[in-house]
KEVOLUM-390389 format. One record per residue (C-alpha): y, x, z; residue number from 1. Coordinates in Angstrom, 3 decimals, padded with zeros to 6 digits, always signed. Each point is the difference from the previous one (the first is absolute). Example, Ala and Ser with C-alpha at 12.3 -4.5 7.8 and 13.67 -1.06 7.14 Angstrom:
<yy -004.500 | xx +012.300 | zz +007.800 | pos 1>
<yy +003.440 | xx +001.370 | zz -000.660 | pos 2>
***
This chain:
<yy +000.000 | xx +000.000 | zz +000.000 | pos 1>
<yy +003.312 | xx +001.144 | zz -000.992 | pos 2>
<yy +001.895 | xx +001.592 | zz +003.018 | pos 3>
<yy +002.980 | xx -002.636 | zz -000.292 | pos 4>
<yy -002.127 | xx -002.712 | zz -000.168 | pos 5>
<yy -002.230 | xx +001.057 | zz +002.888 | pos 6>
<yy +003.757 | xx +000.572 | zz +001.966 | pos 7>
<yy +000.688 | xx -003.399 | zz -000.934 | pos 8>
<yy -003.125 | xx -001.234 | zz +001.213 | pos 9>
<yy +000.291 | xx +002.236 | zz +003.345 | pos 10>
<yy +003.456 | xx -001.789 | zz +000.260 | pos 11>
<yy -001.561 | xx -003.306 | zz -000.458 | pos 12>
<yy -002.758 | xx +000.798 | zz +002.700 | pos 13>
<yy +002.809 | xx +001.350 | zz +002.400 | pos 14>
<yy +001.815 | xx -002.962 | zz -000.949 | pos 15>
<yy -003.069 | xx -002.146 | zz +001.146 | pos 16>
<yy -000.190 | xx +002.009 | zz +003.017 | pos 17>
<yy +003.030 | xx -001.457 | zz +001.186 | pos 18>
<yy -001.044 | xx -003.210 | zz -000.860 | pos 19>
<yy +001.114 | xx -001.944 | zz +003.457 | pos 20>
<yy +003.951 | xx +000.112 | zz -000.320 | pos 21>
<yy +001.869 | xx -002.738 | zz -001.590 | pos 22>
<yy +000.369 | xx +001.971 | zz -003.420 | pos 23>
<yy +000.789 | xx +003.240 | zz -001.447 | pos 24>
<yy +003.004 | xx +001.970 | zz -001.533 | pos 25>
<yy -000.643 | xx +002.559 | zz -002.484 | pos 26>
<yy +003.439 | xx +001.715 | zz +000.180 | pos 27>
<yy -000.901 | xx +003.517 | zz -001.664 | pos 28>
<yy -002.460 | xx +002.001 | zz -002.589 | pos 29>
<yy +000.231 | xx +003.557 | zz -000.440 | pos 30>
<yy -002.459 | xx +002.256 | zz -001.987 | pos 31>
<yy +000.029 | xx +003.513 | zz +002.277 | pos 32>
<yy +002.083 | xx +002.457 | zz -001.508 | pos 33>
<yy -003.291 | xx +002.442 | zz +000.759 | pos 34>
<yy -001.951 | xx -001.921 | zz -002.297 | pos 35>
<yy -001.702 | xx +002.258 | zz -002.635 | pos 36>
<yy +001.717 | xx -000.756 | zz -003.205 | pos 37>
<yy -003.406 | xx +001.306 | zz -001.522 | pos 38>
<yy -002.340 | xx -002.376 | zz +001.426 | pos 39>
<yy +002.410 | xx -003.703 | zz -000.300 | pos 40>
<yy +002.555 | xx -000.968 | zz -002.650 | pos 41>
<yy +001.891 | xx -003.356 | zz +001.564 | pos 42>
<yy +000.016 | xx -002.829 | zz -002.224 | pos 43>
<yy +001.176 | xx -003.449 | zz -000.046 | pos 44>
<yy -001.818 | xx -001.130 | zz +003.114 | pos 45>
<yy +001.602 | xx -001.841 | zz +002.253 | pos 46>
<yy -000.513 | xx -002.739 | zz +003.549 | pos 47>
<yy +002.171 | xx -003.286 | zz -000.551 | pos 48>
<yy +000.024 | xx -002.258 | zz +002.817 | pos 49>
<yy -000.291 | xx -003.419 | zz -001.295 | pos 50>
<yy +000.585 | xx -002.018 | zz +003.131 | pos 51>
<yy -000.418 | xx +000.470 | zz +003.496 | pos 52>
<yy -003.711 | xx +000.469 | zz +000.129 | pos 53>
<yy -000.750 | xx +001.048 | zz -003.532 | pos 54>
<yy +000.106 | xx +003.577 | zz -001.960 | pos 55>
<yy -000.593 | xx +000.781 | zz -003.109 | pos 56>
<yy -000.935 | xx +002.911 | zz -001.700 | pos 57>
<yy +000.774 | xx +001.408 | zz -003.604 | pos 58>
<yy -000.003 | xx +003.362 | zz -002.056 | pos 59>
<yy -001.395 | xx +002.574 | zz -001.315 | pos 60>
<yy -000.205 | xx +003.618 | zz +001.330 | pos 61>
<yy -001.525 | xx +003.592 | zz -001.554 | pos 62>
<yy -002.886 | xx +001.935 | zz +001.681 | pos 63>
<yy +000.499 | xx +003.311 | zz -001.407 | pos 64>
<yy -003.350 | xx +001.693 | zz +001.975 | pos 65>
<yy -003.210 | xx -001.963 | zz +001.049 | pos 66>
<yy -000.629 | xx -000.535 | zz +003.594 | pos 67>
<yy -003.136 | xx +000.522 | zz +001.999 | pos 68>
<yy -001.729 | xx +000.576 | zz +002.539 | pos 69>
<yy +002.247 | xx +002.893 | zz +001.305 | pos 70>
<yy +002.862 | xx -002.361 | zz +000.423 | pos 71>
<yy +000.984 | xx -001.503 | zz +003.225 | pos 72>
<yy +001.795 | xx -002.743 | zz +000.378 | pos 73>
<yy +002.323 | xx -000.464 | zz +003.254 | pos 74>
<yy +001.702 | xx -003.320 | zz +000.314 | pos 75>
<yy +002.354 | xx +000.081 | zz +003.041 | pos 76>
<yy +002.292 | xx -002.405 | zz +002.284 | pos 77>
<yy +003.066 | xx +001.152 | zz +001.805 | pos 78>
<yy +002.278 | xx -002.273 | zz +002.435 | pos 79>
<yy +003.382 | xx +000.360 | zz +000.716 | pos 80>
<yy +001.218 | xx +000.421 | zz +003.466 | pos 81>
<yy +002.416 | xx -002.561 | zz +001.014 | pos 82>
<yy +000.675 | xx +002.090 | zz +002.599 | pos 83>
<yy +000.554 | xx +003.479 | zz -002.233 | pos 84>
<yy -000.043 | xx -001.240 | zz -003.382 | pos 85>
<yy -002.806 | xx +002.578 | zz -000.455 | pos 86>
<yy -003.053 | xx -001.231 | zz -002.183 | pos 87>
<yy -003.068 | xx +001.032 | zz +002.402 | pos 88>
<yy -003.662 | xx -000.102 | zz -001.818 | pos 89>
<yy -001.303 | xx -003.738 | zz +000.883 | pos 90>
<yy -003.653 | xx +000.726 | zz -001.700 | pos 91>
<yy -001.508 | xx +002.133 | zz -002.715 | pos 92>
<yy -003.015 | xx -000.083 | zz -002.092 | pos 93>
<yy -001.599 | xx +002.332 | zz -002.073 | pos 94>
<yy -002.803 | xx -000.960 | zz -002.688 | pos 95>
<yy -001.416 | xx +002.220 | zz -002.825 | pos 96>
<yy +001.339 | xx -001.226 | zz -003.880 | pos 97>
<yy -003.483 | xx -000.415 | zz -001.727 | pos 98>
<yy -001.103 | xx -002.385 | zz +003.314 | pos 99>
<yy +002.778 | xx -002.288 | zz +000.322 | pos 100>
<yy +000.389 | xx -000.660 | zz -003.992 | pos 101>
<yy -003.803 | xx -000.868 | zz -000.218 | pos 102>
<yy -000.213 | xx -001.763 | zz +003.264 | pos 103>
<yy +002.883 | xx -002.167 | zz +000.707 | pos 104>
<yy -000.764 | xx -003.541 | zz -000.036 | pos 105>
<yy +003.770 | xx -001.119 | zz +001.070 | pos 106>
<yy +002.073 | xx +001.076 | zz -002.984 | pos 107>
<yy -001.743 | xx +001.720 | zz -002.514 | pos 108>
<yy -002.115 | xx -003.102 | zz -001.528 | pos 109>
<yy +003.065 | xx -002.184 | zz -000.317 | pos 110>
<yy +001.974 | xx +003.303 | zz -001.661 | pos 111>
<yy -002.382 | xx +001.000 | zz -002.166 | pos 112>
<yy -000.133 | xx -003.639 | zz -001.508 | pos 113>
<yy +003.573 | xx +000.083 | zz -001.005 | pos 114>
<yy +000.194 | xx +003.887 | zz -000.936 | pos 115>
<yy -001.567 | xx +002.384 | zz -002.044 | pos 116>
<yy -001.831 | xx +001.674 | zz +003.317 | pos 117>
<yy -003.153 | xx +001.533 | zz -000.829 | pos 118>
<yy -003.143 | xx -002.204 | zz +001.945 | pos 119>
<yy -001.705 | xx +001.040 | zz +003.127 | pos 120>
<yy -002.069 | xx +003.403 | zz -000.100 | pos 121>
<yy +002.296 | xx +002.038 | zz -002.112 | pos 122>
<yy +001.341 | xx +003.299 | zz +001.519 | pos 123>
<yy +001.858 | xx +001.795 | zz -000.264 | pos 124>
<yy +002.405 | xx -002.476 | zz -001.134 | pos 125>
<yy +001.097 | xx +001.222 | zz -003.534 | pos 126>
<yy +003.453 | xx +001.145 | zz -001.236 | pos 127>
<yy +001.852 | xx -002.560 | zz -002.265 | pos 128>
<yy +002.178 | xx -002.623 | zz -000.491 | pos 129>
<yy -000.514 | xx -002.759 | zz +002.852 | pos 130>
<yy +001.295 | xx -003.743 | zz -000.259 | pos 131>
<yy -000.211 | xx -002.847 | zz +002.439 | pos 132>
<yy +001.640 | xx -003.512 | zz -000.930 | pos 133>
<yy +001.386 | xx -002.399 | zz +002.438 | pos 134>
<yy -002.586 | xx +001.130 | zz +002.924 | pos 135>
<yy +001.100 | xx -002.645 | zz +002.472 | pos 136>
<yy -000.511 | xx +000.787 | zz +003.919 | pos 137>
<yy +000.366 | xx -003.079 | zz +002.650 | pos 138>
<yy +001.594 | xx +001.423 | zz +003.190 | pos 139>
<yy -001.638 | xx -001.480 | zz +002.962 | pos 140>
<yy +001.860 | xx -001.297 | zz +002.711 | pos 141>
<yy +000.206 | xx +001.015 | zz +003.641 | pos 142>
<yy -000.307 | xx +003.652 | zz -000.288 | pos 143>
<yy -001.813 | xx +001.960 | zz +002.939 | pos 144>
<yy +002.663 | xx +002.390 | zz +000.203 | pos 145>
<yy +003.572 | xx -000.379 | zz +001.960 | pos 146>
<yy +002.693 | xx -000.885 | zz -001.711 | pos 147>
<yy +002.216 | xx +003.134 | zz -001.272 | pos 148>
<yy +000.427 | xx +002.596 | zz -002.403 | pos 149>
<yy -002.470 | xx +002.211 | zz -001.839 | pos 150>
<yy -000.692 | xx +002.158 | zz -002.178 | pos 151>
<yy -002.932 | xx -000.242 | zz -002.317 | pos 152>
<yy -001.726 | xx +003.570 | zz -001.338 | pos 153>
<yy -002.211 | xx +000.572 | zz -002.469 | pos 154>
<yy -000.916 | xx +003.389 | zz -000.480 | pos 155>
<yy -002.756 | xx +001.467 | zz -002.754 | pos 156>
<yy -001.073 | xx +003.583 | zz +000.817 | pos 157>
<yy -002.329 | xx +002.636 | zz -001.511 | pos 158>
<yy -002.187 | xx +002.782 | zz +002.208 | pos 159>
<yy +001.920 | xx -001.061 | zz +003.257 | pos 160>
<yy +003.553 | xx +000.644 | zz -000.625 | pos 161>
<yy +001.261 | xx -000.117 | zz -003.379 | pos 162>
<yy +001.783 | xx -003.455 | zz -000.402 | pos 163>
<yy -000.717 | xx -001.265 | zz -003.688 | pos 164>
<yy +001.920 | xx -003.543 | zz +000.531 | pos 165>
<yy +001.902 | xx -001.174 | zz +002.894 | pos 166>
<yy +001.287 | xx -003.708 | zz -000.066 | pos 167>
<yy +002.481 | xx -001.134 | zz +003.078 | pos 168>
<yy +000.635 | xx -004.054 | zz +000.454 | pos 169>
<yy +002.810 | xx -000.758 | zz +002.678 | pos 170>
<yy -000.828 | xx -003.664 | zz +001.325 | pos 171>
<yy +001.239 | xx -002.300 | zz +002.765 | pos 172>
<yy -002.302 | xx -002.096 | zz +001.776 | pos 173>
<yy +001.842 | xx -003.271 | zz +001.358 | pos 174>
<yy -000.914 | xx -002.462 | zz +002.458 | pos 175>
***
């Protein structure tokens, strides 16, 4: 699975973490200025909140390199302080690329029916041209986290410490 779309899916699954506030803001993307102009070309794809529950997602994107097996992905959730303003890690998890694009059950199915994804069992994921049309993502409501603000991180990274893609989401979770 392409890197964006699997950050777009991490974002969804953060997203659903969070499921037991009222709703949720997207205020912010950013791709990380670190990201390895060698390994992602940004393309067209983009997260349009349709109304106060719904997302929807559209685009297309460039892998320039495969990924495999020796790329980690680390999907991360920072609070802010109210107190310091400082975003302090809130969780973190860390999942190997090959096992989370042929084992999701959550996201993946619904992308790949809507996109040109490659189907279960392929990896390393190959380079190319990647396009998903109108993937549509129901936000749940009463998110199990407090209301605040967060930041959303998506990193991709290859033998432990060289970051191939890093996607950030800034999002406030209301009551």
């Amino acid at each position: 699975m392409p890197l964006s779309v699997k950050c777009v899916v991490i974002v969804c699954v953060f997203v659903a973490q969070l499921v037991r506030a009222s709703y949720v803001t997207i205020n912010s993307y950013r791709l990380d200025p670190e990201t390895d102009p060698s390994v992602y070309k940004t393309g067209t794809l983009r997260v349009t909140k349709k109304s106060r529950n719904l997302v929807v997602v559209s685009g297309t994107w460039e892998l320039l390199q495969n990924m495999g097996e020796d790329v980690e992905c680390v999907h991360s959730v920072f609070r802010k302080s109210e107190l310091s303003g400082q975003y302090k890690k809130f969780m973190e998890s860390k999942q190997a690329f090959c096992e989370y694009f042929n084992k999701d059950m959550i996201f993946l199915p619904k992308i790949r029916e809507v996109s040109n994804l490659p189907e279960p069992g392929i990896c390393p994921l190959p380079k190319g041209n990647y396009t998903v049309e109108n993937y549509t993502y129901e936000l749940q409501e009463a998110l199990p986290m407090p209301p605040g603000d967060y930041l959303l991180i998506a990193r991709f990274i290859k033998n432990g410490n060289q970051l191939l893609i890093g996607l950030e989401w800034s999002i406030t979770v209301h009551q």
